[in-house]
RODREN-445392 format. One record per residue (C-alpha): residue number from 1; x negated, y negated, z negated. Coordinates in steps of 0.05 Angstrom, whole numbers. Layout:
+-----+--------+--------+--------+
! num !     px !     py !     pz !
+-----+--------+--------+--------+
! NUM !      X !      Y !      Z !
...
+-----+--------+--------+--------+
This chain:
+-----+--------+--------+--------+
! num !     px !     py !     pz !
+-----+--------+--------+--------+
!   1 !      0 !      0 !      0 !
!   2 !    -23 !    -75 !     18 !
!   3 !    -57 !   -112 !    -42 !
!   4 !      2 !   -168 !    -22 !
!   5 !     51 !   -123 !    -18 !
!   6 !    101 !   -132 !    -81 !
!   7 !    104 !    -84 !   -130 !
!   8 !    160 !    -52 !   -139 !
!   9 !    225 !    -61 !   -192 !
!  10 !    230 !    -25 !   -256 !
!  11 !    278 !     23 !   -268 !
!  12 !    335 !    -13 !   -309 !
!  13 !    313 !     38 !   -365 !
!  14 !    238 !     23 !   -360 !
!  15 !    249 !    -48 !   -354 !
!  16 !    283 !    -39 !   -421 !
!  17 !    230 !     -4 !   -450 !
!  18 !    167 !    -48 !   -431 !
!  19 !    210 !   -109 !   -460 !
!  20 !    229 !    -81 !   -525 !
!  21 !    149 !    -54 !   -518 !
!  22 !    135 !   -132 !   -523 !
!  23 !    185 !   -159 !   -564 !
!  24 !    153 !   -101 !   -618 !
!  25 !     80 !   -124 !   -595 !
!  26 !     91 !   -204 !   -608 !
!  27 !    119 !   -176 !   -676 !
!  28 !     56 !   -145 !   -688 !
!  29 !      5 !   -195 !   -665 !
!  30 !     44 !   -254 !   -703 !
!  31 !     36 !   -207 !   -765 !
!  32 !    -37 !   -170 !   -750 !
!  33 !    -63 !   -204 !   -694 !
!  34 !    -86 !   -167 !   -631 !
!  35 !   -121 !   -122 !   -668 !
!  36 !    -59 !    -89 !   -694 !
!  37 !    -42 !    -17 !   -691 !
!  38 !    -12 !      1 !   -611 !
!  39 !     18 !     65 !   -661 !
!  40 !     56 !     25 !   -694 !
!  41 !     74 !    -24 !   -633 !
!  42 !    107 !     34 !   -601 !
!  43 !    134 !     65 !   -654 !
!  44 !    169 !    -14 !   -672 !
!  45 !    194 !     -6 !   -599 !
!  46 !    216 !     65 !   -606 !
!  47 !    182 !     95 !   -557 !
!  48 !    125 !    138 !   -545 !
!  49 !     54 !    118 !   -547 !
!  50 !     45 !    143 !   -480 !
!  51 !    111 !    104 !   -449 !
!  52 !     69 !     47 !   -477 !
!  53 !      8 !     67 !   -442 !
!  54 !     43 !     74 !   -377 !
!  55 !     63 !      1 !   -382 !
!  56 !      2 !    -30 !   -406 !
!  57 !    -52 !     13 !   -399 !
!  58 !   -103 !    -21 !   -438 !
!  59 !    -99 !    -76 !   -501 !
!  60 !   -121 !   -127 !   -451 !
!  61 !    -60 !   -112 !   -405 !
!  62 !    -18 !   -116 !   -468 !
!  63 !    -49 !   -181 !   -501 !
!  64 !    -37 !   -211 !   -433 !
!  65 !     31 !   -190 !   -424 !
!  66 !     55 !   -214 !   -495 !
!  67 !     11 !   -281 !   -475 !
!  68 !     57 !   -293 !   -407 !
!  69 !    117 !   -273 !   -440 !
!  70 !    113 !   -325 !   -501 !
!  71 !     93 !   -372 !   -446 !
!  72 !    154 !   -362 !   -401 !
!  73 !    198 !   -363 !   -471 !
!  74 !    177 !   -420 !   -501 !
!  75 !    190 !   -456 !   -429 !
!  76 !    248 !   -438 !   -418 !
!  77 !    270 !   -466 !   -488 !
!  78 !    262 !   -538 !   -458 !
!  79 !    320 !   -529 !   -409 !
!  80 !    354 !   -484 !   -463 !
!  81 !    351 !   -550 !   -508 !
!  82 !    370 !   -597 !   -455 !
!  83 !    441 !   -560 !   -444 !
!  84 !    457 !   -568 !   -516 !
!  85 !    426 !   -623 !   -552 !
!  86 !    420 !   -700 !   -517 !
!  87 !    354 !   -720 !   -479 !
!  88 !    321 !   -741 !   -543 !
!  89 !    334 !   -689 !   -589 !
!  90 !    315 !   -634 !   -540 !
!  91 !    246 !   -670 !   -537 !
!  92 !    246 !   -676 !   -608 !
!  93 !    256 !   -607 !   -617 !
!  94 !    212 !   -575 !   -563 !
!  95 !    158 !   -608 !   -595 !
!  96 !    161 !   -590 !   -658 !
!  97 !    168 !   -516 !   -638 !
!  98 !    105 !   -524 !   -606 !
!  99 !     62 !   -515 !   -679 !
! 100 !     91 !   -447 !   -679 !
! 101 !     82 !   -429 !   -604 !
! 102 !     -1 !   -450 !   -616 !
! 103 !     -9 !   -416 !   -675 !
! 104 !     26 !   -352 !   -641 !
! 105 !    -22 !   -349 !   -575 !
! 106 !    -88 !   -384 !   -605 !
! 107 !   -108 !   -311 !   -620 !
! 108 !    -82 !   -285 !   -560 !
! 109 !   -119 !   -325 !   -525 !
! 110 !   -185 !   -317 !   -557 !
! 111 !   -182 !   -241 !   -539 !
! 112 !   -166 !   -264 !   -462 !
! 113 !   -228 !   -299 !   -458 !
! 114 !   -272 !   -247 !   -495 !
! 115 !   -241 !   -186 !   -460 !
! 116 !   -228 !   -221 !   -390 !
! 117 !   -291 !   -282 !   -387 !
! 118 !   -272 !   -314 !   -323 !
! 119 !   -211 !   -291 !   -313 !
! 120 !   -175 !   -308 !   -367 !
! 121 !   -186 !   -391 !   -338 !
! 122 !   -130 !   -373 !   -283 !
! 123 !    -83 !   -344 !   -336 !
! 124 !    -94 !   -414 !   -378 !
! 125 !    -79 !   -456 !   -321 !
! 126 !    -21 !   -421 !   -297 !
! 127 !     -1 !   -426 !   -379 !
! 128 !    -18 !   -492 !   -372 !
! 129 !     27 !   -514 !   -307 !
! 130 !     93 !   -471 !   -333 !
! 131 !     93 !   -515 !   -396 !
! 132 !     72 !   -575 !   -365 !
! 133 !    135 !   -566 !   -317 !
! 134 !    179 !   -552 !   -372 !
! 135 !    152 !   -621 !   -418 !
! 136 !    166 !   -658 !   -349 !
! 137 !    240 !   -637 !   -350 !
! 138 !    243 !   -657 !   -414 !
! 139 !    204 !   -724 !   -413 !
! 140 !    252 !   -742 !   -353 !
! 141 !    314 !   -723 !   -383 !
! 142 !    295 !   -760 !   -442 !
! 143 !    277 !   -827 !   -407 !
! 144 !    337 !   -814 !   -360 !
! 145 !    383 !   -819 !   -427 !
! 146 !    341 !   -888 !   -455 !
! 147 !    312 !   -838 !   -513 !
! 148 !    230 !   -854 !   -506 !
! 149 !    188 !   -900 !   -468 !
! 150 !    186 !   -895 !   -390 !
! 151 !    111 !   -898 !   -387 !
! 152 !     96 !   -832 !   -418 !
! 153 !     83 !   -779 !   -362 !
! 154 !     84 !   -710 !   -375 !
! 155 !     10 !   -695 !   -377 !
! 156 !     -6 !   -748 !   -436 !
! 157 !     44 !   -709 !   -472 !
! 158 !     11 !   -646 !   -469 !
! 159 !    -49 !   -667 !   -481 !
! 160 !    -24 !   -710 !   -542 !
! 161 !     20 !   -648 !   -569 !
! 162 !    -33 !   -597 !   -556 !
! 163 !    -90 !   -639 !   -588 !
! 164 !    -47 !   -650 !   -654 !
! 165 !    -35 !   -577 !   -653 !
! 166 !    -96 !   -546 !   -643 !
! 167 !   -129 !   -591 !   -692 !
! 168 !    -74 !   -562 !   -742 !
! 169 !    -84 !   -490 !   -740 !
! 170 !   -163 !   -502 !   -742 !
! 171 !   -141 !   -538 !   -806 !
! 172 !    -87 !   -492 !   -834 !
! 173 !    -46 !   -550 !   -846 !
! 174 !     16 !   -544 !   -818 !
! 175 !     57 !   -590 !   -857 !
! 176 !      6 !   -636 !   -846 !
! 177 !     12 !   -622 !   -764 !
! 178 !     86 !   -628 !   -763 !
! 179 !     84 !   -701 !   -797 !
! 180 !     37 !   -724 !   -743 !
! 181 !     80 !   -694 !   -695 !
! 182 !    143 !   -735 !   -721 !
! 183 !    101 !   -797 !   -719 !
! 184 !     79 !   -785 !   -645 !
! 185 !    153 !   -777 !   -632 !
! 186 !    164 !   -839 !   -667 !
! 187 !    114 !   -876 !   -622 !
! 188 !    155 !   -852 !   -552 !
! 189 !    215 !   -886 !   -582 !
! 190 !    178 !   -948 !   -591 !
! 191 !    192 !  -1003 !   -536 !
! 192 !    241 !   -944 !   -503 !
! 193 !    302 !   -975 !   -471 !
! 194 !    371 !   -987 !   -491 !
! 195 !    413 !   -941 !   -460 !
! 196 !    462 !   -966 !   -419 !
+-----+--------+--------+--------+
């Protein structure tokens, strides 16, 4: 088969079982890290070791699985917030999820780059682009509805967010991490328009 060719879909029941495979997994590694026990992981997921194995046939394919998966999740919680909460608060809330979300892959992707090197740069700016893409909905939503500034593009907001965060879990301070947080958010509302 062609290298480009796609690969084929899962059965509906092995697509069942490799999810609940890393629903048990992110579990884990929240709990143990990536060191913990694939045993156990399966066993969590209730299936075989070897059902696990055919998934992910190695850690590394796991790790990196879990990785993209909390990734794609905590994305798709921007336009998850945006259908329920106003402009603003969706922003608000996104952001202060993201603590959690670094704290939850800083260790996931420390074992990328150790067990990966180079490779592991592609998976960090594809990481890097789905959230960005999600922040911009948000950002323009939130603009859009008068909620924050209209100079703020979606990039500073990463890199503001992710900074604050990261600095955080080197710290073990999250308390302290959240309340810069809410200031940041503070300063988007500063100078922001009045909504018609």
């Amino acid at each position: 088969m062609s290298q480009d060719a796609a690969p084929r879909p899962l059965r509906a029941d092995a697509a069942r079982n490799r999810q609940r495979i890393l629903d048990a997994a992110t579990a884990a590694f929240d709990v143990q890290g990536t060191d913990a026990s694939l045993e156990d992981v399966a066993k969590a997921a209730g299936v075989g070791v070897g059902t696990l194995y055919r998934h992910f046939p190695t850690r590394l394919d796991l790790i990196e699985a879990v990785y993209r998966s909390n990734v794609e999740a905590f994305a798709a919680q921007a336009d998850e917030l945006l259908e329920r909460l106003p402009a603003g608060e969706a922003l608000d809330e996104w952001v202060m999820g993201f603590v959690g979300y670094v704290i939850r892959k800083k260790g996931m992707a420390s074992a990328l780059k150790a067990g990966l090197g180079p490779e592991a740069a592609e998976i960090m700016s594809q990481s890097r682009a789905t959230l960005q893409g999600a922040a911009g909905r948000l950002v323009v939503a939130a603009q859009a509805a008068g909620a924050i500034r209209t100079d703020l593009e979606p990039p500073d907001l990463m890199r503001a967010v992710s900074g604050v965060c990261l600095a955080g879990v080197e710290s073990m301070d999250r308390e302290r991490t959240e309340r810069v947080l809410r200031l940041l958010l503070d300063g988007l509302r500063w100078s922001a328009p009045t909504p018609a």
